[in-house]
C-alpha positions in Angstrom: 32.9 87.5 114.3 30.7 88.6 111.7 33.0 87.8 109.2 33.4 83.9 110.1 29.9 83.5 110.3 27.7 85.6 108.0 24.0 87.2 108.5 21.8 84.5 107.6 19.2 86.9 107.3 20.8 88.5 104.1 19.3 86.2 101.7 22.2 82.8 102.4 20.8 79.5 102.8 21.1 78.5 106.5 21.5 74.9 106.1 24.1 74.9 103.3 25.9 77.7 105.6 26.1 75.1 108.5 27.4 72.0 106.5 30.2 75.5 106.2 31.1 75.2 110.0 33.5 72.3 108.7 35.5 73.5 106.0 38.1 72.0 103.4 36.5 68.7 103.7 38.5 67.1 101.2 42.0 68.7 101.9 43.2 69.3 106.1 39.0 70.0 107.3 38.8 72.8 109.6 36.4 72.2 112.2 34.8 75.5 112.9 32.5 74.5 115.6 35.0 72.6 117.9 34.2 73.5 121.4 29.8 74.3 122.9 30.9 77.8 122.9 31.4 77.8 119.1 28.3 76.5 118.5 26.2 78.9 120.4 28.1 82.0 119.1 27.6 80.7 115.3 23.7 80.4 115.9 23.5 83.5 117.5 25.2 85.6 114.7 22.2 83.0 112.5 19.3 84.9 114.5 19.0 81.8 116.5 20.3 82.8 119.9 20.2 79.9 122.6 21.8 80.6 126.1 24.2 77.1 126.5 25.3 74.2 124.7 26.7 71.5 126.0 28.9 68.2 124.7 25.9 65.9 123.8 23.9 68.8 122.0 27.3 69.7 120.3 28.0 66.1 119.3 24.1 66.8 117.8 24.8 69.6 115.7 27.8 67.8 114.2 25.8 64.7 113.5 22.8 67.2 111.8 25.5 69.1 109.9 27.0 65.8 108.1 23.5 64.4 107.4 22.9 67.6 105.6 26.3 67.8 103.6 25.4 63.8 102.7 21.6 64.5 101.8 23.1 67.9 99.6 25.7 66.0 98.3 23.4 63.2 97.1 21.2 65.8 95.7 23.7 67.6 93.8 25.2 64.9 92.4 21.3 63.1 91.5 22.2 60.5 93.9 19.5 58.8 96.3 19.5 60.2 99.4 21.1 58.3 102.1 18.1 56.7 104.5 20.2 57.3 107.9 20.5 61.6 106.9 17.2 61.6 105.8 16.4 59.9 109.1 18.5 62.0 111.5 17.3 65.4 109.5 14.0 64.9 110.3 14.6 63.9 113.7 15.8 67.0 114.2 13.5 68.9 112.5 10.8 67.1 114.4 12.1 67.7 117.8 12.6 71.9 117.5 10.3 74.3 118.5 10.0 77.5 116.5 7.9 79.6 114.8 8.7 81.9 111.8 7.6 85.6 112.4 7.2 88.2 109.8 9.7 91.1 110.8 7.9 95.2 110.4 10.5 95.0 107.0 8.8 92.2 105.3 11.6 89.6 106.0 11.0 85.8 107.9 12.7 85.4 111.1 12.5 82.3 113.5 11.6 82.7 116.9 12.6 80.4 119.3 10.9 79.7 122.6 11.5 81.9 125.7 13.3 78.3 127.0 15.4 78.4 123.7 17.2 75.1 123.4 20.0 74.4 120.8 17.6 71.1 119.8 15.1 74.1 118.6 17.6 75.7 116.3 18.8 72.5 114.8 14.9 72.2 114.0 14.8 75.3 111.9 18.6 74.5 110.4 17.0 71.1 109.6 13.9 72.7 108.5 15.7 75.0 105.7 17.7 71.9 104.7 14.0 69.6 103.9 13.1 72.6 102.3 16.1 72.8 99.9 16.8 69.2 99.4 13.3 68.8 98.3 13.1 71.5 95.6 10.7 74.1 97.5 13.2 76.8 97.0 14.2 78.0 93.6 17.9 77.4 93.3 19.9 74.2 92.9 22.2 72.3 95.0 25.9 72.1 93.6 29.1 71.1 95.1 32.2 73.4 95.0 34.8 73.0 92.4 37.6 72.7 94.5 38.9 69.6 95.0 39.6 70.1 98.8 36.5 71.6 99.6 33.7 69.9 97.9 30.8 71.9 99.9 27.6 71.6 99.3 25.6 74.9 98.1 22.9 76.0 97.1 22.9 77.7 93.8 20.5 81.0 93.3 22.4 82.1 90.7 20.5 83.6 87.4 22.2 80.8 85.5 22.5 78.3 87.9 26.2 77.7 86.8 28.0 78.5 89.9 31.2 76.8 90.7 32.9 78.0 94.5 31.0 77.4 97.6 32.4 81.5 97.6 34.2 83.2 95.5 36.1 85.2 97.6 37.8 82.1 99.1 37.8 78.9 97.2 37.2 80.6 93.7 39.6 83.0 94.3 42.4 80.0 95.6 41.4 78.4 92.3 41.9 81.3 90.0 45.1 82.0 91.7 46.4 78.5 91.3 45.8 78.2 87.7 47.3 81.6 87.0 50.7 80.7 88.7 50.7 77.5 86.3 50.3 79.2 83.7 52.9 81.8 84.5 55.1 79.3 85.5 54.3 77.2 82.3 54.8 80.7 80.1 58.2 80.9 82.3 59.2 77.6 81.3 58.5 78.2 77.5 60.4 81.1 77.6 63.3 80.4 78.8 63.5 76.8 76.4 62.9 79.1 73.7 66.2 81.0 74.8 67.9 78.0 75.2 
């Protein structure tokens, strides 16, 4: 599981990491949240462990996650950002209850209450979104270079020239791609050249 959902708590943005749970956006999307279940494993592997989910808290998260890929989006691209996102993250981040706590290693962690509710987590995912989208964090937003994903990130890179949402996947899909053009291209040539 680990691998599908990565340790927030290594240093990823959470909110740009949820906008994840639907991938390939501009290509066949892969919903990665589809069923309650889903949902409450991928905030418990995010250090935000709620017992249950159900349809309309689900149908919540998905509504949170797209106002937060729309208000990154507009971000990235130095767009306004769209007044119903705006509206429905802070909604959200309104309506959670949680606290951050400072772990014995130095690192934040949210707690949520001993009644945990998925609206609480959604408060701290919409929390870490306000607090990207509005510049408090030193990185930039940027949208992946592929042109079937499209994700939003956020960019902590030194240069802040980062193109993949990860490398490992869509940078790696990319790099591939363009190689086997170009072989195909140098296979081309050649064989004209024989010709």
């Amino acid at each position: 599981m680990s691998a599908r959902f990565p340790d927030f708590r290594l240093g990823n943005v959470l909110a740009t990491s949820f906008t994840a749970t639907l991938t390939e956006r501009c290509g066949d999307a892969v919903e990665r949240i589809p069923v309650p279940r889903r949902l409450v494993d991928w905030l418990a592997v995010s250090g935000l462990a709620v017992e249950t989910c159900t349809p309309a808290q689900l149908e919540l998260a998905r509504e949170l996650r797209e106002s937060i890929h729309a208000a990154a989006t507009a971000t990235a691209l130095r767009d306004a950002l769209p007044v119903p996102a705006v509206q429905v993250i802070n909604d959200c981040s309104i309506q959670g209850r949680a606290a951050a706590v400072l772990t014995p290693e130095g690192d934040r962690r949210w707690r949520l209450g001993s009644a945990s509710r998925v609206e609480d987590a959604l408060g701290v995912i919409a929390a870490d979104a306000i607090s990207i989208i509005a510049g408090e964090r030193d990185g930039r937003m940027a949208l992946c270079a592929s042109p079937t994903c499209r994700a939003a990130f956020f960019d902590t890179s030194q240069s802040r020239t980062r193109k993949w949402c990860e490398m490992n996947t869509c940078g790696n899909r990319q790099k591939k791609a363009r190689f086997n053009a170009n072989r195909r291209q140098n296979g081309t040539a050649a064989r004209t050249d024989v010709v």
